[in-house]
GUVOSE-372422 format. One record per residue (C-alpha): x, y, z. Coordinates in steps of 0.5 Angstrom, whole numbers, plus 500, padded with zeros to 3 digits. Each point is the difference from the previous one (the first is absolute). Example, Ala and Ser with C-alpha at 12.3 -4.5 7.8 and 13.67 -1.06 7.14 Angstrom:
// residues 2
525491516/502507498/
// end
This chain:
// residues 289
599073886/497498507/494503503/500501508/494495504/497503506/501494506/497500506/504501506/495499506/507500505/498508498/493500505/502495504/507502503/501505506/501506495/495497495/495501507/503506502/497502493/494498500/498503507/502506498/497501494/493498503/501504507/501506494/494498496/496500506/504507504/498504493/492496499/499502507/502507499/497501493/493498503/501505505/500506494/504504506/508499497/500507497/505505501/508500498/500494507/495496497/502500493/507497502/497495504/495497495/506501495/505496504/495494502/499500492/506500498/503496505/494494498/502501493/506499499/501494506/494497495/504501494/506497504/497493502/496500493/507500495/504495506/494496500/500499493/508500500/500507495/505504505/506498496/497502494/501507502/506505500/502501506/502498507/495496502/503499508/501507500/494502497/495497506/505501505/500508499/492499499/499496506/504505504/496506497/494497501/501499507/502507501/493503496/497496504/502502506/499506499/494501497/498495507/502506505/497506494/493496499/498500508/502506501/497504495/493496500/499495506/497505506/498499507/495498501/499494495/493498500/497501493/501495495/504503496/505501505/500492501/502499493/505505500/503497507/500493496/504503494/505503505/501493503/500497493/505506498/505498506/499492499/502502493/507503502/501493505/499497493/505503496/506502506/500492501/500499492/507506500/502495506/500494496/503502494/506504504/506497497/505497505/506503503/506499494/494499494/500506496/497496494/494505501/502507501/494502503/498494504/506503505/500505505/503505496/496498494/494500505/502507503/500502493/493500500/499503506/504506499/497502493/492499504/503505506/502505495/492499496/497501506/505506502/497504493/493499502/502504506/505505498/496508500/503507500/507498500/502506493/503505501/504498506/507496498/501496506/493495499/502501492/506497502/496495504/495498493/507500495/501494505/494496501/499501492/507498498/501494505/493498498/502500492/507496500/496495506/494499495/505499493/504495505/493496501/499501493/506497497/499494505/494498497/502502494/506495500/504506497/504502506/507495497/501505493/502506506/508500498/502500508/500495505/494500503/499499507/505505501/496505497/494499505/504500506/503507497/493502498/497498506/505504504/498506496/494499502/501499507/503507500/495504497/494497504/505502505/500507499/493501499/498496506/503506503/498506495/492498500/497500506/506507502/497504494/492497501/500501507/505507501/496506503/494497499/495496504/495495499/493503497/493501505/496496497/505495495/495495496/502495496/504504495/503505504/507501498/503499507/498492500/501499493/508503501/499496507/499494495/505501495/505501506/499492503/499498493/507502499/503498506/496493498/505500493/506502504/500494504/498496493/506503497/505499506/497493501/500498493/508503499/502495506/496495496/503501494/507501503/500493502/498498494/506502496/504499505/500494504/498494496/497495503/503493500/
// end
């Protein structure tokens, strides 16, 4: 019987990844410090924010502990998969969360103190995004590599798809009783599930006990999904819009800018989709010499 001894593997800090890393993970711990100090993150904006700084500083910390001490290999899973998926997810968050705080919290003009930390928090927020697009364009695997499936293009896309479709039910309002925009959820709701089990199974390692070829299988998934978006892409803003105009005065919550959002956000997914079948088309179809 032998027993695992935990080695430590400095390459993990010291490469570009590893830097990458580490910024990211003191860029988030200074983003959610800031805005902690603030008190002023309340409402479902604040919460998803302070959420995704958290959250993202947790697991890249995670990350560089278990390679720093040589554990990754110990754990069942993809562990290329794994960070590629996380780095893109993170990135994306990220992002998001560095348009959604500014736009909620930060208003003109900035002059207390409070309004200062919450502006450094924002840098901190965007820088952390940098970090983490420079740790996904480090980690893409080269064309013909298909070693780590979400490490590629499509793989990549994955994530992005599954993401676009989240923030697309955190939008979703007053769509009952009319077929055209239940259709249009059936959509968002089934692409996002068979998206998410795929990344799932990558990481998981489980995909090869699927009993078909399965290259061939997410081209044709893919297509599919290229041609339900397709369909709502249309029927979302015909049936939102249809006969009724935009409400005077539309806050924050008004249904006409939620559906406005749902109806680019479904474009943004469409243009993954289609990118993603050429991607994955090349991929099955024209090997690399």
């Amino acid at each position: 019987r032998t027993m695992a001894v935990a080695t430590v593997n400095l390459r993990a800090l010291t490469s570009w990844v590893g830097i990458a890393r580490l910024f990211a993970v003191v860029l988030s711990c200074l983003a959610f410090s800031l805005v902690a100090s603030t008190g002023h993150f309340e409402g479902p904006y604040g919460t998803w924010c302070m959420f995704t700084w958290c959250f993202c500083f947790a697991v890249t910390l995670l990350v560089l502990l278990l390679e720093l001490l040589g554990l990754q290999s110990l754990l069942p899973l993809s562990w290329d998969d794994f960070t590629s998926a996380f780095s893109m997810l993170a990135a994306l968050m990220v992002f998001t969360s560095s348009v959604l705080f500014p736009a909620t919290f930060i208003s003109s003009p900035c002059s207390s103190n409070q309004c200062a930390r919450q502006a450094v928090a924002t840098t901190a927020s965007c820088l952390c995004f940098l970090a983490y697009a420079l740790e996904v364009g480090l980690t893409r695997a080269k064309p013909g590599d298909i070693s780590s499936f979400l490490s590629t293009v499509p793989g990549l896309l994955k994530v992005f798809e599954a993401y676009v479709a989240c923030l697309i039910f955190s939008l979703l309002d007053e769509y009952n009783g009319v077929p055209g925009l239940m259709w249009c959820v059936a959509v968002y709701a089934i692409c996002f599930i068979f998206t998410l089990l795929i990344i799932i199974f990558t990481i998981g390692r489980c995909l090869t006990y699927i009993p078909c070829p399965l290259e061939k299988m997410l081209v044709g998934y893919n297509f599919l999904a290229l041609l339900m978006y397709l369909t709502a892409t249309v029927l979302w803003p015909l049936y939102s819009f249809r006969g009724r105009g935009r409400p005077d005065p539309c806050g924050r919550d008004c249904w006409w800018n939620k559906h406005l959002g749902v109806t680019f956000l479904t474009i943004f997914n469409l243009i993954a989709y289609l990118v993603d079948l050429v991607y994955s088309t090349r991929m099955v179809f024209v090997r690399a010499p």
